[in-house]
N, C-alpha and C positions, 0 to 999 in steps of 0.2 A: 313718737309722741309720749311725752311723761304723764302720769296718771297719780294721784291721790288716793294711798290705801291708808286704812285704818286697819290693823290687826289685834283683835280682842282676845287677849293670854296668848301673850309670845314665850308658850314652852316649847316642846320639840318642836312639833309640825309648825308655829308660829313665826316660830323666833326663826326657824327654816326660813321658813316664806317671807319673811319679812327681810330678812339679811339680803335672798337671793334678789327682789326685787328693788331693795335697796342699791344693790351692786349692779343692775339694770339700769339705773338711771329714775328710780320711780320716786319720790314723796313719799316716807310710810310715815304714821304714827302709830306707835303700839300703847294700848290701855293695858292699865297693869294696876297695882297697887302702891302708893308712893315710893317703897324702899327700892322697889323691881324698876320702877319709873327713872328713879333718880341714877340708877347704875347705867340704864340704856342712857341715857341724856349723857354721861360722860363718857361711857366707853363704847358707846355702839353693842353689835350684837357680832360675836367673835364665834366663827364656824370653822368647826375641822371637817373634814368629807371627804372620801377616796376620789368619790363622784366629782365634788362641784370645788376642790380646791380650798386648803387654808385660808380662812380671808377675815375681814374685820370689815362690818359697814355701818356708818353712821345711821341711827334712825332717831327719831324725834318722840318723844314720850308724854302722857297724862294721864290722868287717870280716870278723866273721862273725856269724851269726845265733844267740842264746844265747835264744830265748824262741818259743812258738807264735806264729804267724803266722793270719791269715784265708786268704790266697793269697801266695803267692814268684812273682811275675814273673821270666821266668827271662828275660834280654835280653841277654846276650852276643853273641859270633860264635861260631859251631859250634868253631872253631880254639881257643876259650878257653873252652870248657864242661865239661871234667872237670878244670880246675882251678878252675873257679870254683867247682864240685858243692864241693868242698874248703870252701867256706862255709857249707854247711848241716852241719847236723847230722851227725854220723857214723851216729846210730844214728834210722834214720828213723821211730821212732815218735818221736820227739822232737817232729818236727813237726805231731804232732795229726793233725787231720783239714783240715790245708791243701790245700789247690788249689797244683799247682805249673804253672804257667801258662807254657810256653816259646814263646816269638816268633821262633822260629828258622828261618832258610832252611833249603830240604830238607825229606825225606822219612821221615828215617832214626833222628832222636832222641827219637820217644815212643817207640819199641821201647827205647831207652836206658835213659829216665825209668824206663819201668814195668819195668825187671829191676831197679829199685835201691827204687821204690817202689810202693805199692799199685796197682792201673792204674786205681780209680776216682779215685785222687787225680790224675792227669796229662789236663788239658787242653787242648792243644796250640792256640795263637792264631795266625791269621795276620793282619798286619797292613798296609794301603797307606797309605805316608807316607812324606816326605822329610825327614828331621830327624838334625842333625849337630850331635856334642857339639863345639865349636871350643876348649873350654879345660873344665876339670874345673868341672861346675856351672854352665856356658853353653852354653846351648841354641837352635839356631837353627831352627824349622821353617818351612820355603821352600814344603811344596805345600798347595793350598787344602782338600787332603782330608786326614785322617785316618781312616781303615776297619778293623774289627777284624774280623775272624768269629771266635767263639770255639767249639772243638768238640770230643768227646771221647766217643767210644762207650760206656766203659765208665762215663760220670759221669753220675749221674743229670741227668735235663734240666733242675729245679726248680733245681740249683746253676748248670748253666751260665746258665738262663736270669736268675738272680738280680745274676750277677756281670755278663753284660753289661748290666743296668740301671744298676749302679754307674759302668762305663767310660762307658755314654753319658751318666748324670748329667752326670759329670766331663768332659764335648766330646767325645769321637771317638763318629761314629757304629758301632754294635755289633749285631752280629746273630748268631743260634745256627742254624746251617746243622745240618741233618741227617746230614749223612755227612762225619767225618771225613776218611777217605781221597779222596773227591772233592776238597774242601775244600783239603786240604794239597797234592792235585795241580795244582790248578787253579792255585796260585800257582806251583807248580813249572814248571808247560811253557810261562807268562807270564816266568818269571825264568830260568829257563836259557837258553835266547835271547838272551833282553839281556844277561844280565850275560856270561856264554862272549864274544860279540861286539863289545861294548863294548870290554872288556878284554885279548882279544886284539888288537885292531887299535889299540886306544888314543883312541879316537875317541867323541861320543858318538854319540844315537841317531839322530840326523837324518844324520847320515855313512855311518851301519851302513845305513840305510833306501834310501840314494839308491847307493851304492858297492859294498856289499855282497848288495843285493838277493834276488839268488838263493841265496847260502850262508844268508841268514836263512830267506826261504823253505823250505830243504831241512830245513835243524833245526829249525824251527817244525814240520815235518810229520815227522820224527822224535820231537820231544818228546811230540808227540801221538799217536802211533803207541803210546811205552809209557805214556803216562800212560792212553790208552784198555784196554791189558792190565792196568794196573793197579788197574781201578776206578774211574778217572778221566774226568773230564770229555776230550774231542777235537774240536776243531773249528779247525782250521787259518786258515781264511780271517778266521772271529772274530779269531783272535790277533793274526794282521797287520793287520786294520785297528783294533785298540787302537794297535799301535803307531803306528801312522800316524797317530792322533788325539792322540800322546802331545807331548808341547815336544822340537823337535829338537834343547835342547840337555840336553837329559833324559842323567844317568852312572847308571853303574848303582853300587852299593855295593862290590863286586868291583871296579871300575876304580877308584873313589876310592881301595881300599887297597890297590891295586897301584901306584897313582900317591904314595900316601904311605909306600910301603915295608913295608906290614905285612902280616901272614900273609892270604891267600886262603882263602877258602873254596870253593876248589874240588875238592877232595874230597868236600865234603857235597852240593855242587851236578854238577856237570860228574862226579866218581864216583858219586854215585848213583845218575844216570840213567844210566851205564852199565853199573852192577848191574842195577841193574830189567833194561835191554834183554837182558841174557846170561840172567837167571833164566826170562825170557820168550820167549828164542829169535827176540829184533828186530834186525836189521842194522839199525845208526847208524850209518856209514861218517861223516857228516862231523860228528858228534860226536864220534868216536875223533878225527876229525883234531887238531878245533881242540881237544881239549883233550891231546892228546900236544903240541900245537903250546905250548901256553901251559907246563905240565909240562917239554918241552925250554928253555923261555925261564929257568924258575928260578923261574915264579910259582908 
């Protein structure tokens, strides 16, 4: 059965999802900004991937959303999420009974989603993959994985569970994990790490591993510290050895956009987990550090 996506900022992860679903058989429209809009309208969204195969799929474009949707992929950077909101609907029943599906770093934006809409409509996706838009509608995915967990307490199970058969139709593999809040921590105290230390030192992972050793260590076992107050998953010694098994010349998404000049998301990352630690009464001493450190630099 074909389905109606809306995908909001087709860059990597977007323009991914979008292609791959498009190539499934699915209806997408991607929201973008007219010059981004008018490229997908003629040339589709063109994918290189070891993974999923050379390919080119038509997808349908504007620049804002004027019609229901099945699900809105929400795939921006947290930095450019309440202006993209600016794309949907002003008046949220507009949107039917869509899935609004956010792919976003952090902890902090289904509380967002659901003050603006219903809370069983907000999903919240985490997703592992390496994929970078290099030009408007060129897409390049570099890791041999693809991983969604899709979750959402308040949405009934029979939806999540429907829509990750759709995403693994389409290639990435997809699973419906149980607990939200683990779920979205669990990429949190894997990603705050990397990306804080990548980006501070400018380096990538095999640098941060071998040079910085001990300050990873320390925030690996802070990250864990509040993601365990939080309801989350903690296991310290786990995290460092993913890292260790991870390609030492592995960047984190926060240093490629610090390396290309564009806004950080660290506020959703590096602030958040300093909320959680204050709301929960955790000393992060070298989380305050490195992220006053990065905050004095201008990132």
């Amino acid at each position: 059965m074909a389905h109606t996506f809306a995908v909001l900022g087709p860059g990597g992860v977007g323009g991914l999802l979008a292609a791959l679903l498009s190539r499934a058989g699915h209806r997408v429209i991607c929201l973008s900004g007219e010059d981004t809009a008018r490229t997908l309208r003629t040339g589709g969204i063109r994918v290189r991937s070891a993974r999923f195969g050379d390919f080119t799929a038509p997808v349908e474009a504007a620049t804002a959303l004027r019609e229901p949707v099945d699900a809105c992929l929400i795939t921006v950077k947290h930095t450019a999420l309440d202006a993209a909101l600016d794309r949907l609907p002003a008046d949220p029943e507009a949107l039917g009974g869509a899935l609004l599906v956010p792919f976003l770093n952090g902890v902090e934006h289904p509380a967002l989603l659901r003050a603006r809409h219903r809370p069983e409509q907000v999903a919240p996706a985490a997703i592992r993959v390496e994929s970078t838009r290099v030009a408007p509608g060129e897409i390049e995915h570099t890791s041999p994985f693809a991983e969604i967990d899709l979750t959402g307490d308040p949405v009934p199970r029979a939806r999540l569970d429907a829509l990750a058969a759709v995403f693994a139709a389409a290639g990435p593999e997809a699973r419906v994990p149980a607990d939200e809040t683990a779920t979205l921590w669990a990429k949190m105290s894997f990603l705050a790490p990397l990306a804080l230390l990548t980006t501070r030192y400018a380096v990538p992972l095999g640098e941060v591993r071998s040079r910085h050793r001990e300050e990873l260590g320390a925030l690996v076992a802070e990250t864990a510290a509040v993601s365990r107050a939080c309801g989350g998953p903690a296991d310290p010694a786990r995290a460092l050895a993913r890292y260790d098994a991870f390609p030492a010349a592995t960047r984190s998404s926060m240093q490629r956009d610090a390396e290309a000049g564009r806004p950080l998301e660290l506020d959703a990352i590096g602030g958040a987990l300093l909320r959680a630690a204050e709301r929960h009464g955790i000393s992060v001493p070298v989380t305050e550090r490195v992220v006053r450190a990065l905050r004095d630099a201008g990132l």
